[in-house]
Backbone as CSV, one residue per row, in Angstrom:
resi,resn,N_x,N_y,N_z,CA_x,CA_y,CA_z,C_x,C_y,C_z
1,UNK,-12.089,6.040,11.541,-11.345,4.872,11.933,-11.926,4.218,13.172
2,UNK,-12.689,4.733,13.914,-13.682,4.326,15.015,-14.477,2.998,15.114
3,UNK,-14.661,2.942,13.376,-15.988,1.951,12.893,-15.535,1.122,12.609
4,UNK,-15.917,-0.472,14.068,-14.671,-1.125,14.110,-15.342,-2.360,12.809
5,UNK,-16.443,-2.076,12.262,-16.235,-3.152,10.528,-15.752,-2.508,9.832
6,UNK,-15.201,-1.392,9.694,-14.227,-0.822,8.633,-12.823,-1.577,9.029
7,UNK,-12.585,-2.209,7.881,-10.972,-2.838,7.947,-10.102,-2.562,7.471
8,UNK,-10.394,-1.796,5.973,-9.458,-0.844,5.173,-9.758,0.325,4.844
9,UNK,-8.866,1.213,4.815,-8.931,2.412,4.489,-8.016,2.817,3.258
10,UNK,-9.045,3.650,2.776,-8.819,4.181,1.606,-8.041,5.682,1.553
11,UNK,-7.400,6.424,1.226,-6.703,7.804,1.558,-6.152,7.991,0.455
12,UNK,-6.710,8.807,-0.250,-5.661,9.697,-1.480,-5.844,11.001,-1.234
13,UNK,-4.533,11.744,-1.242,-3.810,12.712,-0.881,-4.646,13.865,-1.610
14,UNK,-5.002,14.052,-3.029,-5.503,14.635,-3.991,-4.328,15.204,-4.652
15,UNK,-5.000,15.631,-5.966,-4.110,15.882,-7.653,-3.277,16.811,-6.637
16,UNK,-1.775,16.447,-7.567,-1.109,17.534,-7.154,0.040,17.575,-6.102
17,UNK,-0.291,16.509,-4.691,0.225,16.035,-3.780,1.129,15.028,-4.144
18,UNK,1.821,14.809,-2.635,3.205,13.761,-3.436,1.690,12.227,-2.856
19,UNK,2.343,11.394,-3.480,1.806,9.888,-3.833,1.365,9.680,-2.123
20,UNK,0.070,8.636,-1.647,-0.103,8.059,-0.830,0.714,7.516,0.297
21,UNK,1.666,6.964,-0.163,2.415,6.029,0.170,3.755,6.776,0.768
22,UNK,3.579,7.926,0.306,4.870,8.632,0.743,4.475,9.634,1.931
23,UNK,3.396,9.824,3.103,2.352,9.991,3.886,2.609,9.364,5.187
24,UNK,3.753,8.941,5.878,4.127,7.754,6.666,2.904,8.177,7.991
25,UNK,3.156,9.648,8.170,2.105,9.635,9.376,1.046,9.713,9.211
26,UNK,0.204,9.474,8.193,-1.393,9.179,7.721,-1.077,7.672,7.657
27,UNK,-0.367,7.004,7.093,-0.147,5.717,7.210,-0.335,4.940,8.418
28,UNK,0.841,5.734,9.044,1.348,4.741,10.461,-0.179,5.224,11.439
29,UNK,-1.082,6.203,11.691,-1.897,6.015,12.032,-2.906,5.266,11.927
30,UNK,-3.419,5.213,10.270,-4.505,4.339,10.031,-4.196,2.580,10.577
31,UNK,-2.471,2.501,10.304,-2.266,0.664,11.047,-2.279,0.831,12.775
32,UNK,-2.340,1.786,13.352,-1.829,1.745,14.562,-3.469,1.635,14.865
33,UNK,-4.674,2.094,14.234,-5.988,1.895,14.411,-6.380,0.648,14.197
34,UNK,-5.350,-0.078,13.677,-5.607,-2.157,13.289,-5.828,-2.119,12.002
35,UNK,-5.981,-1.036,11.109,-6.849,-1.012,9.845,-6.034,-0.661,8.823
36,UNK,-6.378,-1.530,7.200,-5.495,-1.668,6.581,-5.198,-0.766,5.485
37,UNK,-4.275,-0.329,5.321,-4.435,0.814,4.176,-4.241,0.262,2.480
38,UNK,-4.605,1.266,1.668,-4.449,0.973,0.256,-3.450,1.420,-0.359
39,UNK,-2.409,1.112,-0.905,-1.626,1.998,-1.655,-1.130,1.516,-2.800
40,UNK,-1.328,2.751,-3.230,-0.808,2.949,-5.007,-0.027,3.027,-5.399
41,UNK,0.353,2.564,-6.973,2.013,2.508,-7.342,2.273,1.800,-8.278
42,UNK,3.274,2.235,-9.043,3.805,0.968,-9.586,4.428,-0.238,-9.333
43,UNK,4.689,-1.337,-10.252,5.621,-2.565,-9.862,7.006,-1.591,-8.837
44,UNK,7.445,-1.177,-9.365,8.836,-1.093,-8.879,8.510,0.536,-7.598
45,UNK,7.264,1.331,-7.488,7.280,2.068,-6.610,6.721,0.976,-5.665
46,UNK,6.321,0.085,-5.717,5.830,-0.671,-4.440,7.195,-1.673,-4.022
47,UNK,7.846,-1.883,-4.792,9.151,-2.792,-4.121,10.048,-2.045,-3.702
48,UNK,9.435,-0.647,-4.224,10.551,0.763,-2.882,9.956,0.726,-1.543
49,UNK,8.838,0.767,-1.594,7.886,0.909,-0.448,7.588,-0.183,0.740
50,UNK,8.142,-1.355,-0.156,7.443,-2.686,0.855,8.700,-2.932,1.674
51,UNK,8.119,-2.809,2.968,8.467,-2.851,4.759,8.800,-1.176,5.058
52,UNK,8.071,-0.284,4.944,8.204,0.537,5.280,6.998,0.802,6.615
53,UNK,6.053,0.030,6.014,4.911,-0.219,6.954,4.721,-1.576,7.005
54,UNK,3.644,-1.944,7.868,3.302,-3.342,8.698,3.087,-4.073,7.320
55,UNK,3.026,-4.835,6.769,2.929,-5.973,5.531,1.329,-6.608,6.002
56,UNK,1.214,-6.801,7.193,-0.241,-7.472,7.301,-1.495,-6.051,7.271
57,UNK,-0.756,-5.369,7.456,-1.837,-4.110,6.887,-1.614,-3.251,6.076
58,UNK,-1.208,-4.002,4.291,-1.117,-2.834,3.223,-1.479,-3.899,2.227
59,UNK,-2.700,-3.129,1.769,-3.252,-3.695,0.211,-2.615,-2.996,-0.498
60,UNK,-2.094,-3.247,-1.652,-1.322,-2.830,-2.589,-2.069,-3.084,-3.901
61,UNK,-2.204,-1.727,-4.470,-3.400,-1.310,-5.647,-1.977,-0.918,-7.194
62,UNK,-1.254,-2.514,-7.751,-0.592,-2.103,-8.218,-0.745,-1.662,-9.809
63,UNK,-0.105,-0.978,-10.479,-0.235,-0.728,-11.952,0.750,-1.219,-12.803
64,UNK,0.313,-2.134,-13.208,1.163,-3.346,-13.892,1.060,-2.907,-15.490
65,UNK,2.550,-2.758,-16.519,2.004,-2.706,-17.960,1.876,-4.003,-18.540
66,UNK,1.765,-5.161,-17.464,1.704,-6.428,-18.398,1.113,-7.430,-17.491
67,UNK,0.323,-8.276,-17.389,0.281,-9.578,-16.938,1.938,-10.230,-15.911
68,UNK,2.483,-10.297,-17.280,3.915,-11.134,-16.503,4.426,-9.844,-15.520
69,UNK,4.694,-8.616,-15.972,5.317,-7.700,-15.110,4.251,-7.620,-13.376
70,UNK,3.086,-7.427,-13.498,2.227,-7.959,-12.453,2.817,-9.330,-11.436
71,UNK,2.584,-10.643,-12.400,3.084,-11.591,-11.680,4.583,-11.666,-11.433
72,UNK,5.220,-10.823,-11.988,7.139,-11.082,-11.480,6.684,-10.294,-9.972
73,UNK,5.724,-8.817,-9.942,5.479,-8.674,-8.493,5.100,-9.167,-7.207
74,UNK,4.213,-9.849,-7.903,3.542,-11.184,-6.489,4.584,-12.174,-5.918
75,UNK,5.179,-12.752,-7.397,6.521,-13.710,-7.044,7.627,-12.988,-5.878
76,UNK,7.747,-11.590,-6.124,8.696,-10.474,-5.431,8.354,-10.361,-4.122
77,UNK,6.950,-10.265,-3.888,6.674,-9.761,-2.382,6.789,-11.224,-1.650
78,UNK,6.145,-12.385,-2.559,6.069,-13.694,-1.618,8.047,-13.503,-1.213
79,UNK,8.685,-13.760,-1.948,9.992,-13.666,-1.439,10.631,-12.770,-0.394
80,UNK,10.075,-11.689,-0.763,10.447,-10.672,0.380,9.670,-10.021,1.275
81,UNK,8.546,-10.429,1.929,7.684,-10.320,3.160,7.787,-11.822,4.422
């Protein structure tokens, strides 16, 4: 996290572990370094998740089973961030 052109960070827990996102103090460190994290999930595990951490530092790597179910998410976060 030192390497100040690194802007996002990547972190998976490995097989087996609970989900990324559920990690608050691997999280809240990597934003407290300025740097943005990735996290995984579905439509509806990421609308559990969103404001749990900073919004200007979480890429969200979502798994959509549809096009429209994807875009009802984008429509979701513009509303609620």
């Amino acid at each position: 996290m030192a390497v100040k052109e690194i802007k996002v960070i990547q972190w998976v827990p490995g097989a087996g572990r609970k989900p990324g996102y559920d990690w608050p103090e691997v999280i809240n460190k990597i934003q407290a370094a300025g740097k943005a994290a990735i996290l995984y999930g579905t439509c509806e595990e990421i609308k559990q998740i969103h404001g749990r951490y900073k919004p200007h530092l979480v890429v969200y790597h979502a798994y959509a089973q549809s096009r429209s179910e994807g875009q009802a998410l984008l429509e979701w976060l513009k509303r609620n961030t």
